[in-house]
N, C-alpha and C positions, 0 to 999 in steps of 0.2 A: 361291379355294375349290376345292377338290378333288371332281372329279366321282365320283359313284359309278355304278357297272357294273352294268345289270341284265340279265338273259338270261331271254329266254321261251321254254319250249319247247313246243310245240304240233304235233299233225302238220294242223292247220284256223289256214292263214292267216288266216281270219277273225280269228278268235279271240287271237290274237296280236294282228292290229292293235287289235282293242275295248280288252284289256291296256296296250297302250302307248299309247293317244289319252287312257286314262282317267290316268295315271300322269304323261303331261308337262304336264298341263294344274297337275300341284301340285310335280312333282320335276324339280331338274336335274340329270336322269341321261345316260348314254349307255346305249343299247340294242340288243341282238344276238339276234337270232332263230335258234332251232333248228327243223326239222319233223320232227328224228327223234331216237332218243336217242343211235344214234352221232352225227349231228352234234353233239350237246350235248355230246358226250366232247371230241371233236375242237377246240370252240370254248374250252372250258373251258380245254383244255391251253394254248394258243396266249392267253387274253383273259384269264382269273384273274376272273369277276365277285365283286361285294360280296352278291350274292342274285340266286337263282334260283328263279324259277316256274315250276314242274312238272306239266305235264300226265299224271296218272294214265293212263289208257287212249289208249294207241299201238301201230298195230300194229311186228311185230317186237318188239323192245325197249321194255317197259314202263316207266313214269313211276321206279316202287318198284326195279325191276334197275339201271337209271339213278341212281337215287339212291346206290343199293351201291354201284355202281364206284365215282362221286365220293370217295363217305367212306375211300375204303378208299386214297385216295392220301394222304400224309400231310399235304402241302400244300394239301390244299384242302377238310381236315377243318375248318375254321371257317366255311367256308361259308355263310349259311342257305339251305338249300330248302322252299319253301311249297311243300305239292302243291298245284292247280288241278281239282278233279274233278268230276264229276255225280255219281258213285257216293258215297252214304254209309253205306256197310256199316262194321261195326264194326271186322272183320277186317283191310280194307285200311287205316284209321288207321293203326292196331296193329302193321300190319306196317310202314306207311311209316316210323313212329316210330322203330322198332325201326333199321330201316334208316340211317336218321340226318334225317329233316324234323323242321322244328321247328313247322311250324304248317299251318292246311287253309283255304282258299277254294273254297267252296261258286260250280257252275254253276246258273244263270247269272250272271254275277260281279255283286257288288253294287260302285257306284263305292266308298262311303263305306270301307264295310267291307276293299274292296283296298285302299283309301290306308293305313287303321292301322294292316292289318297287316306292310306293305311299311316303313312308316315306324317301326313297330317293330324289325323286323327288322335294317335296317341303321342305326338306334339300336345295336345290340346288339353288332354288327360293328364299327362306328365304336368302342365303349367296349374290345372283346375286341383290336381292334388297337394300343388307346393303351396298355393293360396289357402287351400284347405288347412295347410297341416301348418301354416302363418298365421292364420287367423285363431285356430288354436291357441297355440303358444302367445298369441295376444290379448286372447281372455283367459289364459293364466297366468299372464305377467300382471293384467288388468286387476283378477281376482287376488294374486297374490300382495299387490300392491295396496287395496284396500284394505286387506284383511293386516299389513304393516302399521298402514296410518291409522286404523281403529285401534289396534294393541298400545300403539305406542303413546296415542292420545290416551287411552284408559290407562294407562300406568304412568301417565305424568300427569293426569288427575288426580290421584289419590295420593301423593306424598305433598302436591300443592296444598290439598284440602287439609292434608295435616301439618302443615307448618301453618297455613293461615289459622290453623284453630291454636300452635300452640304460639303463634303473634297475640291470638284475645286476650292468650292467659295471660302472658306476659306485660301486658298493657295491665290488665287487671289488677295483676300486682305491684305496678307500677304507680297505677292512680292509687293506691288503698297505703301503701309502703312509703314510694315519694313522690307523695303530691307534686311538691313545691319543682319537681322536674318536668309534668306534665306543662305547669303554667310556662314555661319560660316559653315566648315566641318562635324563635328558629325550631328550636327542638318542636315542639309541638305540629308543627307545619311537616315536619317530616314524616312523624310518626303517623300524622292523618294521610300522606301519602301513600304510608305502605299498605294498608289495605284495599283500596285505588287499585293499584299495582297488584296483587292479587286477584285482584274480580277482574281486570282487564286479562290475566293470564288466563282465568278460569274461565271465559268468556271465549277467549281465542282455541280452547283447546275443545271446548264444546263443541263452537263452530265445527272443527274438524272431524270432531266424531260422527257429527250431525252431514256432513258432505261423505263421509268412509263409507254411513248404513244408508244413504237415499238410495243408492243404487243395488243392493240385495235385495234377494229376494222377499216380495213383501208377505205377509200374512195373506188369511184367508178375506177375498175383498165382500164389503159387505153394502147393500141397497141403502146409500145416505140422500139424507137430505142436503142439497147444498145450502140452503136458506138458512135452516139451522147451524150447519157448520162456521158461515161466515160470520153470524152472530155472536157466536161461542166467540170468535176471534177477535170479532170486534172489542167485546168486553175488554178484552186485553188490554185497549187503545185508551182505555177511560181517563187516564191520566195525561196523554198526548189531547183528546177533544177537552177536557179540562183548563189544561195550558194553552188555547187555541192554536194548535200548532195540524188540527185536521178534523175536519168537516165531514162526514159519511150522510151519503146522499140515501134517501129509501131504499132497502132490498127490492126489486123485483122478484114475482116468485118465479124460479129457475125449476129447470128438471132435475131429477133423482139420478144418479147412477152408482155404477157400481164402481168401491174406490176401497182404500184402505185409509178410513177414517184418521187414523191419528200421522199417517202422512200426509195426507193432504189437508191437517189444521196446519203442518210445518210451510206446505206451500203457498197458503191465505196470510200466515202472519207473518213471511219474508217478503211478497208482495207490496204487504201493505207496509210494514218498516222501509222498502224498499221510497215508496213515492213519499214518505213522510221524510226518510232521511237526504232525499234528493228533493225537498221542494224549492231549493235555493231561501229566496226570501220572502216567499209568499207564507202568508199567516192568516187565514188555516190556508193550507191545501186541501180539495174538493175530492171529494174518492166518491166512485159509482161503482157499481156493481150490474153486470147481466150474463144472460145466458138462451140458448137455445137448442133444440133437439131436428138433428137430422135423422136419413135413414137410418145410418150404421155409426152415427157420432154424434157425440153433445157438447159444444162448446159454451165457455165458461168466461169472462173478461173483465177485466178491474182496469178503468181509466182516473190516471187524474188532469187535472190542471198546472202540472207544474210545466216545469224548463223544458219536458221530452229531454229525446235522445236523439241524436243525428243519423240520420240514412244510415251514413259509413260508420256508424258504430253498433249498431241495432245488433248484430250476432257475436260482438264481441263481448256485449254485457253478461251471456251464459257460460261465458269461457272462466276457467278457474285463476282467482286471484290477478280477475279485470278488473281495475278500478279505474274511471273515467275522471274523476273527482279527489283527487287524493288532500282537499280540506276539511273532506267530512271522514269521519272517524270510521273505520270497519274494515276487514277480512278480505273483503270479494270473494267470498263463499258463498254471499245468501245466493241468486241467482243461479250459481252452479250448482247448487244443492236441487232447489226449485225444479230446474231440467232435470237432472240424475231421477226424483221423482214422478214425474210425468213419463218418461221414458220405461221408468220402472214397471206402470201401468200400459207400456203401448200405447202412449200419446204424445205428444206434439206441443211445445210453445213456444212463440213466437209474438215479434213485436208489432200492431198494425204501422205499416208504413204510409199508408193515407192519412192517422191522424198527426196532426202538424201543431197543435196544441194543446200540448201534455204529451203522455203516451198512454198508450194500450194495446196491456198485455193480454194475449188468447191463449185459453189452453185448450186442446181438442184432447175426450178421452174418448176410446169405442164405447159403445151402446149396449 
């Protein structure tokens, strides 16, 4: 069993030992005494305790200044410190609190009363380090999981991409060798399906690669224009507003931020794939564009006119390999990719739930 660390500080050795005679007689702790609040800094850096009991009134450096520096190191913001005091003014709680204690033992110390609240305390520590060292192992099961689906979609890319190449030749030498087997009807129907069936594998495995990297770390972010971005995207679409199958209503001009360009073209053109491949039967679907700048955030939002999305499915659409729809063709990756990216930047999206015809998505990035 793992010992836990306590540190007394006190500038009355007395009073330290009464603290720890009363404390070993129920915990098996190890224990390090300070009589000043630099020492307590000192000891701190060098020992790391599970809780420390803090003597309020010291001269020099106070119990409450002591406490400040502690919290203020980032490592040893979990700490808990009880302060130890005779003084019960309200002020000095108030301020300890503030400072970062989590709880107050009254001089002259009562046993009962120290045992609970120590035994609380690193209760508390004991649970905040298991979460800790959980949530670790979650983003390395998280990161190692990624880093599986990226390797193993890029190595089932490159033997697809070489049998679809040598399917070309093989057709190649088929139409040049024997014609007269390309014309025959059945056969012919088949062989036009197998490359079909390549692009749709080749298609699926991208998808994945494309969900594996949205959520790494992205490159250095750089001051884009959004106006220009969406454009670039739009181009894409030429063939979709050619076949009327979608309508793009004026840019407004939007604000700048700062973003990683060629992620967030992947998040404008799953978007917009997204209300084109969900417009049901409407021909075109309608797509707008806007945006706005807050203090500390600029948000960004693409509505269409289609079917929307229902209340009770609005958070399900970001979830991986949600499809709502399963007559329309696709993955149920773009959406989860979309998030993975915005999140990537420390932002947020979401579906407005006031709009009731069509939907619209927001995406909020910091400023």
């Amino acid at each position: 069993m793992i010992k836990r660390k306590i540190l007394i500080v006190d500038d009355i050795e007395d009073n330290i030992l009464l603290i720890e005679d009363y404390l070993k007689r129920e915990l098996n702790c190890e224990f390090y005494h300070a009589l000043s609040g630099q020492e307590a800094l000192e000891i701190i850096e060098e020992w790391k305790p599970d809780c420390v009991l803090m003597d309020i009134m010291m001269p020099g450096m106070d119990g409450i200044e002591v406490t400040k520096r502690i919290k203020e190191i980032p490592e040893f913001q979990d700490i808990p410190i009880l302060m130890v005091t005779a003084k019960q003014g309200l002020e000095s709680f108030e301020e300890s609190f503030d400072k970062g204690a989590v709880d107050f033992i009254y001089k002259p110390v009562d046993r009962i009363t120290l045992l609970v609240r120590v035994k609380s305390a690193l209760r508390n520590k004991e649970d905040l380090d298991r979460i800790k060292r959980l949530n670790k192992e979650l983003f390395q099961k998280k990161q190692e999981l990624s880093s599986f689906s990226h390797t193993v979609s890029h190595d089932l890319k490159s033997p697809l991409v070489g049998a679809a190449s040598l399917y070309n030749f093989f057709l190649h030498r088929l139409k040049r060798e024997h014609p007269e087997i390309i014309e025959e009807k059945s056969l012919k129907d088949i062989l036009d399906r197998i490359p079909l069936t390549f692009q749709k594998m080749l298609d699926f495995i991208n998808t994945q690669l494309d969900y594996a990297e949205a959520g790494q770390v992205i490159g250095n972010l750089e001051e884009v224009s959004m106006n220009r971005l969406i454009v670039s995207v739009i181009e894409n679409f030429e063939y979709a507003e050619r076949e009327g199958m979608v309508s793009f209503s004026k840019l407004p001009e939007m604000p700048e931020v700062f973003c990683d360009p060629i992620r967030m073209l992947k998040v404008w053109q799953n978007l917009i794939s997204n209300s084109i491949k969900y417009r049901g039967d409407l021909n075109p679907v309608e797509i707008e564009f806007g945006g706005d700048q807050n203090y500390n955030s600029v948000n960004f939002w693409i509505r269409d006119n289609g079917p929307g999305i229902m209340l009770e499915h609005q958070n399900k659409v970001f979830e991986t390999s949600s499809r709502l729809n399963y007559d329309v063709e696709g993955y149920g990756f773009g959406l989860a990719t979309v998030k993975k990216i915005v999140e990537a930047h420390q932002g947020k999206i979401w579906i407005d739930p006031d709009v009731t015809d069509g939907a619209r998505f927001v995406c909020e990035l910091p400023n």
